[in-house]
N, C-alpha and C positions, 0 to 999 in steps of 0.2 A: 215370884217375888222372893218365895227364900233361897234360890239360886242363887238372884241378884243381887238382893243384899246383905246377903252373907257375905261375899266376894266372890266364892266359889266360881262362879263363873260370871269373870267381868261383864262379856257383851251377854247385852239386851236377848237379844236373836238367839245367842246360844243357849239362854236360859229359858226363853221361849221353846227352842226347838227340845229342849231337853224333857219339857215337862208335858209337850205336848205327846211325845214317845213315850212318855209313862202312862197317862194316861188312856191315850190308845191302844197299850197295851203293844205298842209296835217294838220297842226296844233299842231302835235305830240309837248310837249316843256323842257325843262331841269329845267329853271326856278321856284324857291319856292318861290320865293315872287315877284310875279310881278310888285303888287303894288309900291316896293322901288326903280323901277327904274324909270329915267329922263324919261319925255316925249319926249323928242326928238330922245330915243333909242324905246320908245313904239309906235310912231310915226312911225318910220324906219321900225319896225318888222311887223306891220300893212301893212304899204304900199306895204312890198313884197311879201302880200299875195296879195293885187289887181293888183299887177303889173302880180302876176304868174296866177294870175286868167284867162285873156282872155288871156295868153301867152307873153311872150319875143319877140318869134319868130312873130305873128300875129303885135306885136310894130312896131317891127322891119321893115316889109312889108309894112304900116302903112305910116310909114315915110322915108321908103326908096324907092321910086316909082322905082329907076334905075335898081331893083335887075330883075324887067321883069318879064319874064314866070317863073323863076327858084322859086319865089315868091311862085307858086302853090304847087310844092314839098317841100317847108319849113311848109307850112301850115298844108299839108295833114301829114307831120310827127310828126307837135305836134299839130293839134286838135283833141281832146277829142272825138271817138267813131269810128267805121270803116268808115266810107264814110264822105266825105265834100261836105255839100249842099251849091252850090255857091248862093249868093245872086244875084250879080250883073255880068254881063261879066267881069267886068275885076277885077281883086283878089284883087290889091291896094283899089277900091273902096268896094270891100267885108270888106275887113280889117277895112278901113273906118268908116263903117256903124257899123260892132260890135262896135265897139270903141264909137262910139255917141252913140247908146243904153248903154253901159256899163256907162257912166258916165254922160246919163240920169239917168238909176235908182241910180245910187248914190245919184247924187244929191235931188231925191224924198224920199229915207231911209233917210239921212239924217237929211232931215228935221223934215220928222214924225217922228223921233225917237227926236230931241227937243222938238215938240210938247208936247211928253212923257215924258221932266223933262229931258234927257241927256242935258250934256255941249256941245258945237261945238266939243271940240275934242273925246269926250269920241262916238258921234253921228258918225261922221266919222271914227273913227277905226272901230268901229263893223259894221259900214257897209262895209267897205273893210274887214272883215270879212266873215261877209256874202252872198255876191255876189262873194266871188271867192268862195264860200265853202271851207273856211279855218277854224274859230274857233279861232283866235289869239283873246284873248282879252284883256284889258286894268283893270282887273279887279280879283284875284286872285279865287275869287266864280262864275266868267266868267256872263252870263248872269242873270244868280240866283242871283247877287248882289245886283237888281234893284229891287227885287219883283215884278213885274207891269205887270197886264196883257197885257193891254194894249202896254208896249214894246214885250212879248214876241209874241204877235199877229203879230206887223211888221213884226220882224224878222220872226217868221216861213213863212209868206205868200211869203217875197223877200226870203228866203233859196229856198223855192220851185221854183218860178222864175228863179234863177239862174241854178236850178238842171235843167230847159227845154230848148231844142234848142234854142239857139238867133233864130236861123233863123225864127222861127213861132214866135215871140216877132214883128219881121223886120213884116212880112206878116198881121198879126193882127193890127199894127200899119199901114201897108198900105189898112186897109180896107179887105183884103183879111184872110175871116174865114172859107173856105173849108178846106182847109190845116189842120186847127186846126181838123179839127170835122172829117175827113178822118185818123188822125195820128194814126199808131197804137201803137207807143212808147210812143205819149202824154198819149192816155188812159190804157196803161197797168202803168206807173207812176201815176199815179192821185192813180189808184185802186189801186195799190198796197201802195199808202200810204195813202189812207182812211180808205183799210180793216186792216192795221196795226196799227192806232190812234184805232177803235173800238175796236177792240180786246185788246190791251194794258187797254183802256178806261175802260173796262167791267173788266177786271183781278185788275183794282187800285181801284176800285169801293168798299168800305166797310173794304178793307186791309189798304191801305195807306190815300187815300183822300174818305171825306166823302160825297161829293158833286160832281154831275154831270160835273158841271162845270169846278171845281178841276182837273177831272180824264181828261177830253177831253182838258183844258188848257196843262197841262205837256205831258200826251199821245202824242200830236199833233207835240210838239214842239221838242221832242227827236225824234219821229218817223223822222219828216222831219229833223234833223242836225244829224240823222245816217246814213239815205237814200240819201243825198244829201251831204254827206261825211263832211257836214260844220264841225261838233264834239263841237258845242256850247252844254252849259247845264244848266238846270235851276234846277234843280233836281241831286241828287245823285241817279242815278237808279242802285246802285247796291245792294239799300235798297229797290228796290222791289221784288212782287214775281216774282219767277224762270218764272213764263207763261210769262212776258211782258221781263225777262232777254233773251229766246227763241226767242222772235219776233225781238228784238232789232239786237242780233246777228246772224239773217238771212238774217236782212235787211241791215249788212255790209258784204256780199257778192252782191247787186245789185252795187249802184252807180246809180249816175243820167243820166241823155237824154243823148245820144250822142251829140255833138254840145252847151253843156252844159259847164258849171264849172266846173263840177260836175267830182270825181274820179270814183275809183269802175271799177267793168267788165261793165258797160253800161244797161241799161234796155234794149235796143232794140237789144243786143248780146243775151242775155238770153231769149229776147222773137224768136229770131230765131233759138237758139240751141232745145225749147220748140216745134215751131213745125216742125223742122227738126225731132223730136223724134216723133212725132205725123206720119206725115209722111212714117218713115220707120215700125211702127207697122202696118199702112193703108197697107205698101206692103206685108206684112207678109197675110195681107188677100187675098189684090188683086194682086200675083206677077207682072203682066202682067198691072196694074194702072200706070199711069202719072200723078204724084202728085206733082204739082207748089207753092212752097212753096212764098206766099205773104206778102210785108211790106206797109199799106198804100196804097193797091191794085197794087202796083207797085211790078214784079218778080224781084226774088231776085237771083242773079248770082250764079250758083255754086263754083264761085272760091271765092265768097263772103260769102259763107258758109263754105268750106273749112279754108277761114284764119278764121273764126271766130270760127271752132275749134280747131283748132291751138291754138290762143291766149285762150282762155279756156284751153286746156292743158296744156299750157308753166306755164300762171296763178296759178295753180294748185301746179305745182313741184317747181315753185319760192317761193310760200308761204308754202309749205313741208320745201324746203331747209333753209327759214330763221329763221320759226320756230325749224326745227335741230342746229343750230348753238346757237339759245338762248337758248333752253334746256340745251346746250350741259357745258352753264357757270351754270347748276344748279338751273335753275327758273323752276314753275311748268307747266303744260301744259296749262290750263288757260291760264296764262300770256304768256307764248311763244307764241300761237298758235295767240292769239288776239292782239297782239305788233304787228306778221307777217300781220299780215290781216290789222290794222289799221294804217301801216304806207307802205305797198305795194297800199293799196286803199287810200291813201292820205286823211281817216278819224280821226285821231288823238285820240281819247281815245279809251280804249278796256274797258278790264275787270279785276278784279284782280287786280296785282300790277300796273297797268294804267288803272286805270278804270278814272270815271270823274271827283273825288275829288284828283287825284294822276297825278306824271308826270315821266317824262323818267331819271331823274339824276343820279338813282341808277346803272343803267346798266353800265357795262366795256366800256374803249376807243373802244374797237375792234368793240363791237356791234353796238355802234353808228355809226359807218363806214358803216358797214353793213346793218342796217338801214337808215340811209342817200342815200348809192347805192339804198335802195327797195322803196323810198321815189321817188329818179329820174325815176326809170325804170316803177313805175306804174303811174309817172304823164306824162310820154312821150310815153305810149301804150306797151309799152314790146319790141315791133317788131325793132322798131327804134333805141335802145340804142343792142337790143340783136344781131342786124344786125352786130355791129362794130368786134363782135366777130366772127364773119366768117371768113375765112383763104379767100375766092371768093372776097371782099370787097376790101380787100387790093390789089389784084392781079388786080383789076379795072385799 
């Protein structure tokens, strides 16, 4: 509504699709000139990415202590990866404790991002950007407006922060570092977005930037706002070469930690479906083997394998289907295929006709819709909005 009746953006739809990218945290935007709008609507579009970022529903529990046990199944349906690592006994004080980390680190971006030459306001949007990993910014060349190392260093370090469990942020703040150095999701994250800065690094090396420096500044900083679904950019990468275009767009199929901001299938889904596959070629050798597939040294359930390939399948045929419907109005596959992907993984630019210097306005009312639905369904896990559509649900 304040969109719409501001004027700011006439249609309906657009104001709709806009607000629903904030707060999924997705970033996708209709907007061409961002800079002409009031701060008080750039303001608004900001905040409902940090509002979407640790969740509604986690607010909500938050500050509603009365809602009780029921608290835990609200939680467990909109946080971010399969399992919800409680902090605390009781869930109101789980809620809690996210919520004082989340607007500790703000207030620490914040700052260092002054430090770095932003104004208060301009400091504070982008970090409620960056801590939900959204990408909304206040600025029409998005992070790239600043030129500054030194900012785009904050930001990638708190993009990555945001992409890892609160819960080991809670544990490392209490003193408590096994946790950290036992994760197996922390260190498949790490790796997986150090061996993707290198490699980007090496491939810009000589083509685009000519300096070390250069390649491992912007490498770093898309790697982590592709990987951690933020879709901030400092760089047009669609002017690099095809090897780091490769890395980019494999790395919008992870998503960050479970327990995270972060959208995406999850790292720690993918490092199970990984070695559940491991696993069943071990049986191919040893039929007769008992092979305990491990997270963090802790077994991992098989009904917890099962949904996790479940949602990898559903994932799969959702972004089939909504890539068929934007072919279907005449865009090429490029762009279908990476609209689906970047706004079901609540990472906001793709490739192509929305790559990172381009935005969503071109597209029909209908797709917006339908984008909008693939924006809810991948920031609330698939399972939970796809549940509604059960004929069993209703019969409850």
């Amino acid at each position: 509504m304040p969109f719409y009746i501001s004027g700011a953006i006439p249609s309906y739809t657009d104001a709709f699709f806009e607000t629903v990218s904030g707060f999924t945290t997705t970033g996708a935007s209709i907007l061409t000139d961002i800079e002409s709008l009031p701060r008080s609507l750039l303001f608004w579009r900001s905040l409902t990415h940090w509002l979407g970022g640790m969740g509604i529903v986690v607010l909500a529990v938050a500050i509603l202590p009365m809602m009780g046990i029921g608290g835990l199944q609200l939680i467990r349906a909109e946080a971010p990866g399969p399992t919800v690592d409680r902090i605390s006994p009781r869930i109101t004080k789980t809620a809690k404790t996210l919520w004082l980390l989340y607007i500790g680190f703000t207030i620490l971006e914040t700052l260092l991002l002054m430090i770095g030459g932003m104004d208060l306001f301009d400091s504070l949007s982008h970090t409620f950007g960056t801590l939900a990993t959204g990408g909304f910014s206040t600025k029409n060349a998005s992070v790239g407006h600043y030129n500054s190392a030194y900012i785009d260093g904050v930001i990638t370090v708190f993009m990555l922060l945001a992409g890892i469990n609160f819960s080991l942020h809670y544990r490392l703040l209490t003193g408590r570092f096994k946790p950290l150095i036992r994760d197996t999701e922390l260190k498949a994250f790490l790796f997986i977005f150090i061996a993707s800065t290198t490699l980007i690094a090496l491939s810009l090396h000589g083509t685009t930037y000519q300096t070390i420096g250069e390649c491992v500044r912007f490498a770093s900083f898309q790697a982590a706002s592709i990987l951690t679904t933020t879709g901030f950019a400092t760089a047009d990468y669609e002017q690099w070469v095809p090897f780091a275009h490769t890395i980019l767009f494999i790395l919008m199929f992870v998503g960050g930690c479970s327990g995270s901001t972060g959208g995406g299938i999850k790292v720690v889904r993918l490092v199970i479906l990984l070695k559940q596959a491991l696993n069943e070629m071990k049986l191919l050798i040893h039929p007769r083997g008992v092979f305990a597939l491990k997270i963090s040294g802790n077994m991992v359930k098989k009904n917890i394998v099962y949904a996790v390939m479940g949602f990898f399948f559903l994932y799969i045929m959702i972004l089939l289907t909504v890539t068929f419907v934007i072919a279907f109005d005449g865009h090429d596959i490029t762009t279908s295929f990476t609209t689906a992907l970047a706004t079901l993984g609540n990472i906001g630019p793709g490739f192509a006709k929305v790559g990172p210097t381009k935005n969503y306005a071109f597209y029909e009312s209908y797709i917006k819709w339908v984008l909008s639905i693939a924006m809810i369904v991948g920031r609330l896990e698939l399972y939970t909005v796809l549940v509604i559509c059960m004929p069993h649900f209703w019969k409850r």
